[in-house]
C-alpha positions as CSV (number, residue, x, y, z in Angstrom):
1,X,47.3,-1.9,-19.3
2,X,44.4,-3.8,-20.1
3,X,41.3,-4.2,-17.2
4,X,38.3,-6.7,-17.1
5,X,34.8,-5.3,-16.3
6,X,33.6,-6.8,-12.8
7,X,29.6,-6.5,-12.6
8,X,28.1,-6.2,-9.2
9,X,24.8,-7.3,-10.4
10,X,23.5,-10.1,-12.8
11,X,24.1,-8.8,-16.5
12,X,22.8,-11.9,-17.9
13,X,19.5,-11.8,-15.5
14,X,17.5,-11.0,-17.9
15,X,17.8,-13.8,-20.2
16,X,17.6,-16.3,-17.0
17,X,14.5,-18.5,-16.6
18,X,12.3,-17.3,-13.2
19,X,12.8,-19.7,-10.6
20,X,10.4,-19.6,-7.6
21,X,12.7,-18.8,-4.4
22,X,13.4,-21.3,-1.6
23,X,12.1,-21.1,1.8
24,X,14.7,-21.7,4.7
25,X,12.3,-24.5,6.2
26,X,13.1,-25.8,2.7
27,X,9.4,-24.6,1.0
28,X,9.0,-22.9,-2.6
29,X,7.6,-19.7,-2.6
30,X,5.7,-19.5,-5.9
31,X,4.9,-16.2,-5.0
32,X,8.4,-14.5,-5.3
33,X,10.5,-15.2,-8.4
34,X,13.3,-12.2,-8.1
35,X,11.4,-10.4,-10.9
36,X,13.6,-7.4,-11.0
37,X,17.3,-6.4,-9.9
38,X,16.9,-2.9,-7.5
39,X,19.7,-0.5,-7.0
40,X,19.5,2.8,-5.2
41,X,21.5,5.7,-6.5
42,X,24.7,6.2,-5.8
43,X,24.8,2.3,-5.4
44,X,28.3,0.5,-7.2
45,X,27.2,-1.3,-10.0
46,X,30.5,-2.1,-11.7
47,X,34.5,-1.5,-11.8
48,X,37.2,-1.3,-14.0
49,X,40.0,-4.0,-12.3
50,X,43.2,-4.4,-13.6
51,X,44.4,-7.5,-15.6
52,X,47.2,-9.3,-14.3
53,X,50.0,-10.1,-16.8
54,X,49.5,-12.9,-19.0
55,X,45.9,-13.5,-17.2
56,X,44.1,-15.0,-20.5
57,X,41.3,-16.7,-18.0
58,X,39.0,-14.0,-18.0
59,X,39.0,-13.3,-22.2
60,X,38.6,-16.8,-22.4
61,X,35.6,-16.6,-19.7
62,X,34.0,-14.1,-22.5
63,X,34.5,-11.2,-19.7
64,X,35.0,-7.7,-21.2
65,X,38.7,-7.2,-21.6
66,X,39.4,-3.2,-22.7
67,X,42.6,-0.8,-22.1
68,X,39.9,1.5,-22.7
69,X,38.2,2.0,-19.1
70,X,35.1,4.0,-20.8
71,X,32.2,2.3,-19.6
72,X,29.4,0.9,-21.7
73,X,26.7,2.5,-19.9
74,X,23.1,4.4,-20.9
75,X,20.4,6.1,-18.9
76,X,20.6,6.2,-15.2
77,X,24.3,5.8,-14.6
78,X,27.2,8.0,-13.7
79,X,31.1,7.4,-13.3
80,X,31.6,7.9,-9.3
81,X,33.7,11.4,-9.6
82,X,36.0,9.8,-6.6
83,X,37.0,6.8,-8.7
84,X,36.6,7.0,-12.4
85,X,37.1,3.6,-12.8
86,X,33.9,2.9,-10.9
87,X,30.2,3.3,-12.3
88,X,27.2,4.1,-9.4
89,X,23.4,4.5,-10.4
90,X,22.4,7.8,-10.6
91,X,18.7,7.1,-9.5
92,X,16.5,4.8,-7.8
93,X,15.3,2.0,-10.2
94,X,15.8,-1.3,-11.5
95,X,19.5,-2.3,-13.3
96,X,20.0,-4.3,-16.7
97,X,22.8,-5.2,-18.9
98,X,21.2,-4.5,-22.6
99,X,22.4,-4.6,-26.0
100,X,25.9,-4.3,-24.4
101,X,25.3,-1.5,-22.0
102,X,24.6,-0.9,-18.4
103,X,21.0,1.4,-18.0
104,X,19.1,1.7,-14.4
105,X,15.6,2.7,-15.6
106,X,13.5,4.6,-12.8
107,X,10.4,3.0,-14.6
108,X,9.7,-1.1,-14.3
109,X,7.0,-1.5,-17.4
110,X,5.4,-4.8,-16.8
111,X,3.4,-5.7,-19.8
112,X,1.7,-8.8,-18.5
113,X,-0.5,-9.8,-15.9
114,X,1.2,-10.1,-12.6
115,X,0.7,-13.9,-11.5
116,X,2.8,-16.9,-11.6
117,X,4.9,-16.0,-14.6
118,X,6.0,-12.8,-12.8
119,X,5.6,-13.6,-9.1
120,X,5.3,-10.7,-6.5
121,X,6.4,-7.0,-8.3
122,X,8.9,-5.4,-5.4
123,X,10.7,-1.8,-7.2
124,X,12.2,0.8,-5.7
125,X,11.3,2.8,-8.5
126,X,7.5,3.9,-10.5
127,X,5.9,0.3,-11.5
128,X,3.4,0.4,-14.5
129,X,1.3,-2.8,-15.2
130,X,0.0,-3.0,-18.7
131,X,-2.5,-6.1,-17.4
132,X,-4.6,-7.3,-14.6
133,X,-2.8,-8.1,-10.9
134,X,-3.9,-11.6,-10.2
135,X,-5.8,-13.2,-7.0
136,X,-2.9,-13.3,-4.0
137,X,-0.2,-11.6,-5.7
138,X,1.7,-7.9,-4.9
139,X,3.0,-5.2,-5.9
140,X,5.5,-2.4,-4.2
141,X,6.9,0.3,-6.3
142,X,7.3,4.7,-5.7
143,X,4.3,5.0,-7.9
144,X,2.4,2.3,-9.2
145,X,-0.3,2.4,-12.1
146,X,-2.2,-0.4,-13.5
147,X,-3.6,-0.8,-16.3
148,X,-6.1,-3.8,-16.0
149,X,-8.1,-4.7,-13.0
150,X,-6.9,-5.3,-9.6
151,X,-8.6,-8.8,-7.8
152,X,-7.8,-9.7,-4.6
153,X,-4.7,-8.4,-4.7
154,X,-2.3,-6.0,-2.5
155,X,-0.1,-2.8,-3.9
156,X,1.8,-0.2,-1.7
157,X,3.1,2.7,-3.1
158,X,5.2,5.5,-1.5
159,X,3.3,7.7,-3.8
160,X,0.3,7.7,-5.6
161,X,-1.7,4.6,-7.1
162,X,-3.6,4.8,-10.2
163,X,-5.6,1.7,-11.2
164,X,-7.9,2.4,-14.5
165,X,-9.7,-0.6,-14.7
166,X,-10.7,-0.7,-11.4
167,X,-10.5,-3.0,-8.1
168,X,-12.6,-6.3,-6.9
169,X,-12.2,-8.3,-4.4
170,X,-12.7,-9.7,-1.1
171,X,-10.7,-9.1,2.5
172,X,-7.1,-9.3,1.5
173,X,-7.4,-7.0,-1.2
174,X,-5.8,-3.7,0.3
175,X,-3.8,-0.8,-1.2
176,X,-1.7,1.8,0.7
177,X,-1.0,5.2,-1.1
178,X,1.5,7.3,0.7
179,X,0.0,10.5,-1.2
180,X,-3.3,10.0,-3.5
181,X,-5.0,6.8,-5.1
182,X,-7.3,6.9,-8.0
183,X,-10.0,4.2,-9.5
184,X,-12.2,3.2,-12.0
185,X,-14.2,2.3,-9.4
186,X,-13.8,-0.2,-6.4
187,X,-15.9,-3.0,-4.8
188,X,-15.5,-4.7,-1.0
189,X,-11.7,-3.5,-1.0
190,X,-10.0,-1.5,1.7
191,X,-7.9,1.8,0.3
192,X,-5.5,4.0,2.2
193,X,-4.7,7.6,0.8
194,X,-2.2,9.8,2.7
195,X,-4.0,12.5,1.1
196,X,-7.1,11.9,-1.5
197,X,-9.0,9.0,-2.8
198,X,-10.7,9.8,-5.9
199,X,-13.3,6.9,-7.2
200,X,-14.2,8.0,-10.8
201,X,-17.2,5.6,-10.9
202,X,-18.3,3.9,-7.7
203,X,-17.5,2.4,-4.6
204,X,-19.4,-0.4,-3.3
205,X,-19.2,-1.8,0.2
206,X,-15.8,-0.6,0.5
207,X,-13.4,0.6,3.6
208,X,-11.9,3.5,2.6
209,X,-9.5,5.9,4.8
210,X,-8.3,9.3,3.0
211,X,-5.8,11.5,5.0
212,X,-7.3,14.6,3.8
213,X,-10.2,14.3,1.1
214,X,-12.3,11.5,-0.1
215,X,-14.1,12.2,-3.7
216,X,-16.8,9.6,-5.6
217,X,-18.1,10.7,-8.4
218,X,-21.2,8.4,-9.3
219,X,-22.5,6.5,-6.2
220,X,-20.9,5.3,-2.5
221,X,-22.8,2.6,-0.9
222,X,-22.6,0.3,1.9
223,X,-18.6,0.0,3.9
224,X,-17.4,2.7,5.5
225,X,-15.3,5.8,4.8
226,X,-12.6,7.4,7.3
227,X,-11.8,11.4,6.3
228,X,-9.5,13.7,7.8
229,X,-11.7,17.0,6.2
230,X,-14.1,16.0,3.1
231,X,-15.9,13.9,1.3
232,X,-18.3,14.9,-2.0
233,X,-20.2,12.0,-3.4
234,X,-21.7,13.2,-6.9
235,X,-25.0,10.5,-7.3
236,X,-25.9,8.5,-4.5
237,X,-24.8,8.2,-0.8
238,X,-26.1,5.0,0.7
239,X,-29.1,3.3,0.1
240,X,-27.9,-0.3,-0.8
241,X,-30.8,-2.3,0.4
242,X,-30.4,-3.4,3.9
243,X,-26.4,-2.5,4.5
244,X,-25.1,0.6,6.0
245,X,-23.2,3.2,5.3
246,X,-21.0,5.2,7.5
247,X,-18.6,8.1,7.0
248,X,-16.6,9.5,9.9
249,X,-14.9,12.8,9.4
250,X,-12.5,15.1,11.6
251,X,-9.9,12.2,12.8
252,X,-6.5,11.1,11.7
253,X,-8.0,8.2,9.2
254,X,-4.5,6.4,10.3
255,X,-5.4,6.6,13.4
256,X,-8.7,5.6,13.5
257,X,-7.1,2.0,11.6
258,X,-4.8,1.8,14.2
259,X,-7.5,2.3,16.9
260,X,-9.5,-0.4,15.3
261,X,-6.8,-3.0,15.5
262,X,-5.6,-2.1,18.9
263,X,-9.7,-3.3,19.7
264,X,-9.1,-6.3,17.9
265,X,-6.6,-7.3,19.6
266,X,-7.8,-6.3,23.3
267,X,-11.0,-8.2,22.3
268,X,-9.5,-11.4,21.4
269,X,-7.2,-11.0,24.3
270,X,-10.1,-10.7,27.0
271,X,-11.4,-13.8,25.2
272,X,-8.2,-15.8,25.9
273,X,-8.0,-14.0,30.2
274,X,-11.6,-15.9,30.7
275,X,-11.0,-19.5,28.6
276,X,-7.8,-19.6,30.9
277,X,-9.4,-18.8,33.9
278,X,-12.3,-21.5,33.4
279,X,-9.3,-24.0,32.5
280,X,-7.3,-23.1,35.9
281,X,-10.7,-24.1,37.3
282,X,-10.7,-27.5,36.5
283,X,-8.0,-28.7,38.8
284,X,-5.0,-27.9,40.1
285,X,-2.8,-29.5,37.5
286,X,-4.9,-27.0,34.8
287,X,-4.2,-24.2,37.4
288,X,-0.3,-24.7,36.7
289,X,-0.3,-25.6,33.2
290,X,-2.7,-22.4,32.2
291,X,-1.9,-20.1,35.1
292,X,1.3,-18.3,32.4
293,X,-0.5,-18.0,29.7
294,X,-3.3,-16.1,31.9
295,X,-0.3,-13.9,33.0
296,X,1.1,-13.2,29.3
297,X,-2.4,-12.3,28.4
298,X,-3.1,-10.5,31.0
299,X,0.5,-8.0,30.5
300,X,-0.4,-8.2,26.9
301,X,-3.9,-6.6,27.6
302,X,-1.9,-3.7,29.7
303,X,0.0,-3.1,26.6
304,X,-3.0,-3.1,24.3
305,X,-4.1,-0.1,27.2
306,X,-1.1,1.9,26.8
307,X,-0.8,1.8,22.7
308,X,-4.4,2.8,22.9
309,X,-3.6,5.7,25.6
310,X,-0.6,7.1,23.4
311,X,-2.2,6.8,19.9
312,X,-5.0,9.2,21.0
313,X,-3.0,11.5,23.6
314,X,-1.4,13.4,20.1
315,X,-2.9,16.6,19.7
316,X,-2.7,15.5,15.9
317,X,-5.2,12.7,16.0
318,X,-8.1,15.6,15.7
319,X,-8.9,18.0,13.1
320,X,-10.8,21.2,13.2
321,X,-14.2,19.6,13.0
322,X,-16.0,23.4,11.9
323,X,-14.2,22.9,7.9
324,X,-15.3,19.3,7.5
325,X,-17.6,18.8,5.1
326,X,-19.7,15.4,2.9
327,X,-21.0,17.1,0.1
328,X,-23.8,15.3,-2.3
329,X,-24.9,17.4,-4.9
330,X,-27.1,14.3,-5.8
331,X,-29.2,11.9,-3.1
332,X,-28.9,10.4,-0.1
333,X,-30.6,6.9,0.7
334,X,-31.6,5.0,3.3
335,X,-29.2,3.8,6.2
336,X,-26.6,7.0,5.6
337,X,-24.8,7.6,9.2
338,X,-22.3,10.2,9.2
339,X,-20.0,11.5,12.3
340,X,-18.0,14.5,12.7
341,X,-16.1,14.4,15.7
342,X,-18.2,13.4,18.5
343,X,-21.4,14.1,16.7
344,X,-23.8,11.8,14.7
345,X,-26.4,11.9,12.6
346,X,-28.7,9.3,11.0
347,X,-29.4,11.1,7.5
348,X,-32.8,11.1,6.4
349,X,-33.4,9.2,3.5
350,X,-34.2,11.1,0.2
351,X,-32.0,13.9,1.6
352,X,-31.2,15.4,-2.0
353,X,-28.7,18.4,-3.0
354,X,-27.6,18.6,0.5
355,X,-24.1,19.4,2.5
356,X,-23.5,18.3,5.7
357,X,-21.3,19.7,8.1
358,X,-20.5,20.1,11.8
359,X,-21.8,23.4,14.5
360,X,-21.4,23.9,17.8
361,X,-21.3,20.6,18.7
362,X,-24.1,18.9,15.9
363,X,-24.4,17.9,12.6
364,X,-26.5,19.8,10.5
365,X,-27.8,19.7,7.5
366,X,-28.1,22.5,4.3
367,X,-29.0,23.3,0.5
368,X,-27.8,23.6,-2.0
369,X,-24.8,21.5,-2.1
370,X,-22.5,23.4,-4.2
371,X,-22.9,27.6,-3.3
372,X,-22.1,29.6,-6.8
């Protein structure tokens, strides 16, 4: 009996022309293309389905016509052991119909810059740029290592992030690690590291918040740096002309993110309570026109109290302050603050070979930085 090959995915989508995606308010996102087809394991990607008699439609459609139901499949597939005549990926990662067979590859090699020719990079699988990820654009994979240089751009990764060349840019260049992230070296970006950040160069005027450790091996100046236990900084600490530099150990970095926006938003909310107030002043008219928004900013400022209340009644949100350490082997400079716990201390500058750490309620300070 012969069968037909039914594809539940685009086999000719790689030879297809990138088309920016429409918005529903009828827009063009130039951002998103549909760079890549994602399957999960176990996921059906195509079926053996009988012919029907004297059916010549689907030869003549150039389908794949076979009384031999072996599938035409390479890496990443397997034949679902329930139905042989149906073929599921065997891991995460992105599917392609090549050189006549069916291969989900766990890896999405990118040779190319990411920007307009690519769009936005979004893989459930490990993502590895070979050049530079463009002003505006994103990428989203398990792991994701890049090549070139990262500028004012955004990448999440469930696991780790490697960049060699490096990140610039301005406020909207973030990255989120869910375990470690690694750099060349990074200027006024914001990082997030699960577990450890490690800056092989420097970091300049950064915001930097590692879950566990937080390790710079030239010089860390200016921004600020959010540590659940360490931070070693090889050359230099601080001392970027007239900017500060602070380091706060001993919390839930996540946390202490959260905390920050929760602020934010209670700010800008107490900020809204008095302009409507003033306007229900005017007349009576104003008092009914601005007298519900007064009350929906005033219940959204109670709710802004009880996130705040719950993020920090966890138990978790603390470390033991007593094993945090910031390590400098090398000097301190001018305008160095670092907390631990509920303790501060204004670092004198030209502090050299020095580790600073936390007793019995203060922050002291001790030589040599690195005990033999």
């Amino acid at each position: 009996m012969p069968y037909v090959l039914t594809f539940h995915f685009d086999p000719d989508f790689e030879q297809r022309r990138l088309r920016p995606k429409n918005r529903d308010d009828g827009s063009v996102d130039q951002f998103d293309l549909g760079y890549v087809q994602n399957v999960a394991a176990g996921q059906s990607l195509a079926e053996w389905t009988p012919l029907p008699p004297g059916d010549d439609a689907a030869s003549a459609a150039g389908a794949i016509v076979s009384e031999n139901t072996t599938f035409p499949h390479g890496e990443g597939c397997r034949v679902d052991p329930d139905n042989p005549l149906r073929l599921l990926a065997g891991v995460n990662g992105h599917v392609a119909f090549i050189d006549g067979r069916i291969t989900v590859r766990e890896t999405l090699a990118i040779g190319c810059d990411i920007d307009f020719h690519t769009g936005n990079i979004v893989a459930v699988g490990d993502v590895l740029i070979g050049g530079d990820i463009r002003p505006g654009f994103m990428v989203m994979g398990r792991n994701v290592t890049v090549k070139g240089s990262v500028v004012s751009a955004r990448i999440r990764a469930m696991g780790n992030i490697t960049c060699h060349s490096g990140i610039q840019g301005g406020n909207r260049t973030t990255l989120r690690a869910g375990k470690s992230l690694r750099a060349k070296f990074c200027e006024n970006a914001v990082l997030h590291a699960g577990d450890n950040i490690l800056i092989d160069a420097s970091s300049m005027h950064c915001r930097l918040f590692a879950g566990e450790k937080l390790a710079v091996k030239g010089r860390l100046v200016g921004g600020e740096a959010y540590c659940g236990e360490a931070v070693y900084v090889g050359e230099q600490l601080g001392g970027g002309g007239q900017s500060q530099t602070r380091l706060l150990l001993g919390y839930d970095p996540e946390r202490i993110h959260k905390d920050q926006h929760l602020k934010a938003g209670m700010r800008q909310t107490l900020l809204d309570i008095e302009t409507y107030r003033l306007e229900m002043g005017r007349s009576e008219d104003a008092a009914k026109e601005f007298g519900p928004a007064l009350e929906q900013s005033r219940q959204r400022l109670e709710t802004f109290k009880r996130q705040l209340k719950k993020l920090w009644d966890n138990p978790a949100a603390m470390r033991r302050f007593s094993s945090c350490r910031v390590i400098v082997p090398g000097r301190i400079g001018a305008n160095v603050e670092i907390s631990i716990g509920e303790a501060t201390l204004a670092v004198p500058e030209d502090t050299r070979d020095a580790v600073v750490r936390y007793h019995a309620g203060e922050i002291i300070v001790e030589h040599p930085a690195l005990r033999k």
